[in-house]
C-alpha positions as CSV (number, residue, x, y, z in Angstrom):
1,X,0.0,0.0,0.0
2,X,1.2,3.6,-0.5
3,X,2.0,5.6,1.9
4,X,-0.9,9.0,2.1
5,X,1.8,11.4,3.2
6,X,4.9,10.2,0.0
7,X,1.5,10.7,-2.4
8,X,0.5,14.4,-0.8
9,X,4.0,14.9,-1.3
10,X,4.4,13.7,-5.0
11,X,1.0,15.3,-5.6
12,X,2.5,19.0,-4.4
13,X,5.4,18.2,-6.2
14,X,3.8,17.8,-9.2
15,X,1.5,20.5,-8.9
16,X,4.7,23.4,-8.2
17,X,6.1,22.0,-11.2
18,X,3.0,22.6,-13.6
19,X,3.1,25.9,-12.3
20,X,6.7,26.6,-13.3
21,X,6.3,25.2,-16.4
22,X,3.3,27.1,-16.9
23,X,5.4,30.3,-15.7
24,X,8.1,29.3,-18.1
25,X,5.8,29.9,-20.9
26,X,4.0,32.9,-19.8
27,X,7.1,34.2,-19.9
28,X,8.3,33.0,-23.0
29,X,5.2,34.3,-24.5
30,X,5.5,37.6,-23.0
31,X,9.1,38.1,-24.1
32,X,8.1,36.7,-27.9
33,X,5.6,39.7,-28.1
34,X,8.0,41.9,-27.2
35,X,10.9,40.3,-29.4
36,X,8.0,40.3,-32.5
37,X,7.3,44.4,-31.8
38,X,11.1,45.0,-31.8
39,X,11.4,43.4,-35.0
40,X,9.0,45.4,-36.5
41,X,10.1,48.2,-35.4
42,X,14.4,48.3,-35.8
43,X,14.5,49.3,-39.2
44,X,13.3,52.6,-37.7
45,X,15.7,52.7,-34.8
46,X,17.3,56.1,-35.6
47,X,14.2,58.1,-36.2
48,X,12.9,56.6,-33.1
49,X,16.0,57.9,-31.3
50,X,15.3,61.6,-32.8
51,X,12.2,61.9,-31.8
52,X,13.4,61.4,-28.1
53,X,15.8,63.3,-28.7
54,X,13.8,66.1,-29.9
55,X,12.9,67.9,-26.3
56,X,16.7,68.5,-26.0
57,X,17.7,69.2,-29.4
58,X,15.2,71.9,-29.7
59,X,16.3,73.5,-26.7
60,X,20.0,73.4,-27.3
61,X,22.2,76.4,-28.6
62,X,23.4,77.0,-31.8
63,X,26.7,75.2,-30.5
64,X,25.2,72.4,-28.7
65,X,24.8,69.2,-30.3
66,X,24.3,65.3,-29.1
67,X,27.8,63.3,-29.2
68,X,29.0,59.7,-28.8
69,X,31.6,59.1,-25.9
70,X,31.9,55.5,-26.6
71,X,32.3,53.6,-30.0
72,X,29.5,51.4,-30.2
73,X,27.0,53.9,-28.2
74,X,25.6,55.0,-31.6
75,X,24.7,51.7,-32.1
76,X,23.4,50.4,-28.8
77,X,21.8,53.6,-27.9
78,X,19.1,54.0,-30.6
79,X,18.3,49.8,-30.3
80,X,17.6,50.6,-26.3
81,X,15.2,53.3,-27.3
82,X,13.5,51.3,-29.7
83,X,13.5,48.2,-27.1
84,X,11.9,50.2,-24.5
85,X,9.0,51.5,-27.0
86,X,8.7,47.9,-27.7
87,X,8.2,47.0,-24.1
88,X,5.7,49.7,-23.8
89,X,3.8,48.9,-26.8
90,X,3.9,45.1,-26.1
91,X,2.6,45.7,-22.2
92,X,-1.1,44.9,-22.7
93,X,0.0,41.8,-24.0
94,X,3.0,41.3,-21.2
95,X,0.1,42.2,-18.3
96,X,-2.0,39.6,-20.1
97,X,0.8,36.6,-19.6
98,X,0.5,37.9,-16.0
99,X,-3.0,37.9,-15.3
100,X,-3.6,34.6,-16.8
101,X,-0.7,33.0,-14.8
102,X,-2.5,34.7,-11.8
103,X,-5.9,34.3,-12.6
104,X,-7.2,30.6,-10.9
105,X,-5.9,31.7,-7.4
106,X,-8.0,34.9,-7.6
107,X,-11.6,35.3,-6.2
108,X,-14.1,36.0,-8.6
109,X,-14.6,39.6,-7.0
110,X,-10.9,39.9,-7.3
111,X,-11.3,39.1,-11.3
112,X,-13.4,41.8,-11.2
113,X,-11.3,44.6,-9.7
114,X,-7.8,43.4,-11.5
115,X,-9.2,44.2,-15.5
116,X,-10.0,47.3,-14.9
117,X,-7.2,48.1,-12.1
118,X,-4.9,46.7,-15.1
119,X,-6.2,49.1,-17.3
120,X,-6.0,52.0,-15.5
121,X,-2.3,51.5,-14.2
122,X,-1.6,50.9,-18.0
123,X,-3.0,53.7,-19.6
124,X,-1.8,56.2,-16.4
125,X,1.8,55.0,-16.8
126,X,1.2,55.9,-20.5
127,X,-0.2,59.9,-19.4
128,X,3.0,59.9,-16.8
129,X,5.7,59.2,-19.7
130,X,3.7,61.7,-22.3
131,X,3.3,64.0,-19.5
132,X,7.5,64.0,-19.2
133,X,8.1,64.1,-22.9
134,X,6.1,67.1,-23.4
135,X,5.9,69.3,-20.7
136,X,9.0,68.6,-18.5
137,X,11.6,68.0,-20.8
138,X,11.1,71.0,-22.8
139,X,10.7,73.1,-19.5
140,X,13.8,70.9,-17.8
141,X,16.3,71.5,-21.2
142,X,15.2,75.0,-21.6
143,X,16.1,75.5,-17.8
144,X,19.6,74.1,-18.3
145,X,20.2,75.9,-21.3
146,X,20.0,79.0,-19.6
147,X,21.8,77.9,-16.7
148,X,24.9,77.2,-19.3
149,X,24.9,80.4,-21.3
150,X,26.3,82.6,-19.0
151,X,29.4,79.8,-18.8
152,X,30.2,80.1,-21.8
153,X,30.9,76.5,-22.3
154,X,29.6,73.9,-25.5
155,X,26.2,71.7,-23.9
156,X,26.9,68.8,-25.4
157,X,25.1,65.7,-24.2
158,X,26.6,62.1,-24.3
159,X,23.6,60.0,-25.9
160,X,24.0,57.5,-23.3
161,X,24.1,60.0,-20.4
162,X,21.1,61.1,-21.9
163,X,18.8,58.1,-22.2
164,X,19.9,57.5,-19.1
165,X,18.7,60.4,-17.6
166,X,15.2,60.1,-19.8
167,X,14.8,56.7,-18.4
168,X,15.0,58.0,-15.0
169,X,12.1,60.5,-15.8
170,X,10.0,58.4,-17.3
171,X,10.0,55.9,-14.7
172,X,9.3,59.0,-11.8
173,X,6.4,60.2,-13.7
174,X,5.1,56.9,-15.2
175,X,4.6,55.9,-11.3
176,X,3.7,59.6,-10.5
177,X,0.5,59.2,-12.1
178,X,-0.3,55.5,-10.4
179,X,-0.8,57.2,-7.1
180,X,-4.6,57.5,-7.9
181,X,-4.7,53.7,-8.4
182,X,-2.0,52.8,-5.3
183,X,-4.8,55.3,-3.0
184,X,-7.8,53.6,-4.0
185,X,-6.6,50.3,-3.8
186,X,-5.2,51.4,0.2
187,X,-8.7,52.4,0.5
188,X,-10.4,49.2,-0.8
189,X,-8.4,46.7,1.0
190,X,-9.5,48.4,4.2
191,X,-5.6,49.6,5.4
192,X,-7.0,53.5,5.3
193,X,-10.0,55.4,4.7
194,X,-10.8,58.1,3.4
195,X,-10.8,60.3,6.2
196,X,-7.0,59.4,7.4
197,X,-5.8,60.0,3.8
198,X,-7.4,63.7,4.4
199,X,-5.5,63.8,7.6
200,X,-2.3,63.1,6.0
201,X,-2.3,65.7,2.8
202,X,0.4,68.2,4.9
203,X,2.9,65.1,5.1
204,X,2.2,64.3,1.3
205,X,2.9,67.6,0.6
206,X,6.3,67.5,2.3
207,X,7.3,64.0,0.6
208,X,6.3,65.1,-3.0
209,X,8.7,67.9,-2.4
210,X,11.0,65.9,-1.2
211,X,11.1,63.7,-3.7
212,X,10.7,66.3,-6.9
213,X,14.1,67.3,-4.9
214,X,16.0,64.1,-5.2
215,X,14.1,63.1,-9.2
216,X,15.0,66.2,-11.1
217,X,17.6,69.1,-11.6
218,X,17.9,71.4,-8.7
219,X,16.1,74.4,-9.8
220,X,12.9,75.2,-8.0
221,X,10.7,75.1,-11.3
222,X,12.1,71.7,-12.3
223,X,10.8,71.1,-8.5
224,X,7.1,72.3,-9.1
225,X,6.6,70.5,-12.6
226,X,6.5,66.6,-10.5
227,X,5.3,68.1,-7.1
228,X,1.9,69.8,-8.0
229,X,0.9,66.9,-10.3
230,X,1.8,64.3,-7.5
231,X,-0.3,66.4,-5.0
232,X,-2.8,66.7,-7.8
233,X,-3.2,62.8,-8.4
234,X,-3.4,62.5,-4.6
235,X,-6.1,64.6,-4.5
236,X,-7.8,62.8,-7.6
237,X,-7.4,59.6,-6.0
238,X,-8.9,60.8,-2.5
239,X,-12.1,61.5,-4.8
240,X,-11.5,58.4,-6.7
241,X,-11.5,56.5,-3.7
242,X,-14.1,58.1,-2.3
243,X,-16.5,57.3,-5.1
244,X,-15.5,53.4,-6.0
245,X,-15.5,52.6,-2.6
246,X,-18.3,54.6,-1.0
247,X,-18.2,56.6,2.2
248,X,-16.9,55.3,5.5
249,X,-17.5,54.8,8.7
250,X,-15.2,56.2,10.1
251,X,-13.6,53.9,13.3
252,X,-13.2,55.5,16.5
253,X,-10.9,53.3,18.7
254,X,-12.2,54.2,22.4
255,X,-10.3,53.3,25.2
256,X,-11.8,52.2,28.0
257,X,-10.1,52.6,31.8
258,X,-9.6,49.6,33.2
259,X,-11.9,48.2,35.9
């Protein structure tokens, strides 16, 4: 006779290794329709790197121009740009891969709220990065340009330096703008309400600053451009919260002298 515990066992065994199998290829799948994407789109790599390059070439002097500091950084740099738009354009199908992996351990009120919570984060992360493109950047290079006139010396930018740096920004406004989804899901899972979120604002305040400090260049306008949208989407997901979830009632802890 077999032993119940060695077939539990085998039976676990086999179950974690259907799920990384499964993994495996939810991976594979995702990386395929980002592979297929870049494909389509490296014949184009150069014009792609322009047009990011735009928001700083616009704004440099007469003088200024874009150079390369290492030999194969022409090269590279452009096919980074054009992987990362093919990341971005390939996400819906990426978030897919993830949300069917995840999907069969989730309650069916859960299937509910990841769809459009997917959505949302997607299409936000999307308003962050086109928020950066076209208003900071131009505002941020502009800044800097007039910071380097009175110097005297050529602004020119290492293409490497500079993706880098774009990257960064991207990335601080893309998540910028999910603050709207990360407050309403604090709301809905019960760990604030509504009312405590109100209570906080001041130290929001302070942290956005904060923050704007450490992300972009240290001029105070720089500063404004991510605070006031950060305290803006704070506020918009305080009424977001507000109206997905409902009102409140607020809990009042008493405490009670001891007998």
């Amino acid at each position: 006779m077999s032993d119940p515990q060695q077939t539990q066992t085998e039976g676990a065994e086999e179950t974690f290794i259907s799920h990384l199998v499964e993994l495996r290829d939810r991976i594979i799948r995702a990386g395929i329709a980002v592979i297929v994407v870049f494909l389509g789109l490296v014949y184009w790599a150069p014009d792609i790197f322009k047009l990011l390059a735009r928001p700083l070439m616009v704004n440099l002097p007469k003088d200024g121009k874009l150079i390369v500091t290492d030999v194969t950084g022409s090269f590279f740099v452009p096919m980074k740009v054009t992987m990362m738009v093919a990341f971005v354009i390939a996400l819906p199908v990426v978030l897919y891969q993830i949300w069917a992996f995840v999907a069969p351990g989730l309650y069916q009120h859960e299937k509910k709220l990841v769809g459009p919570l997917v959505g949302s984060s997607y299409t936000l992360f999307l308003c962050g990065m086109a928020f950066a493109y076209f208003v900071v950047f131009p505002t941020i290079f502009r800044v800097m340009a007039h910071y380097n006139a009175p110097l005297g010396a050529a602004m020119n930018t290492d293409i490497d330096n500079y993706l880098s740096f774009v990257l960064t920004m991207f990335i601080a406004f893309g998540v910028t703008f999910e603050v709207p989804i990360v407050v309403v899901l604090l709301v809905r899972m019960g760990i604030v309400t509504v009312k405590k979120l109100r209570q906080i604002r001041p130290y929001v305040i302070v942290g956005a600053f904060i923050v704007s400090a450490v992300v972009t260049p240290p001029d105070v306008f720089s500063q404004l451009i991510l605070a006031l949208p950060l305290i803006i989407l704070y506020e918009a997901g305080i009424i977001a919260a507000r109206l997905v979830v409902g009102k409140q009632p607020d809990v009042v802890e008493e405490e009670h002298a001891p007998n």
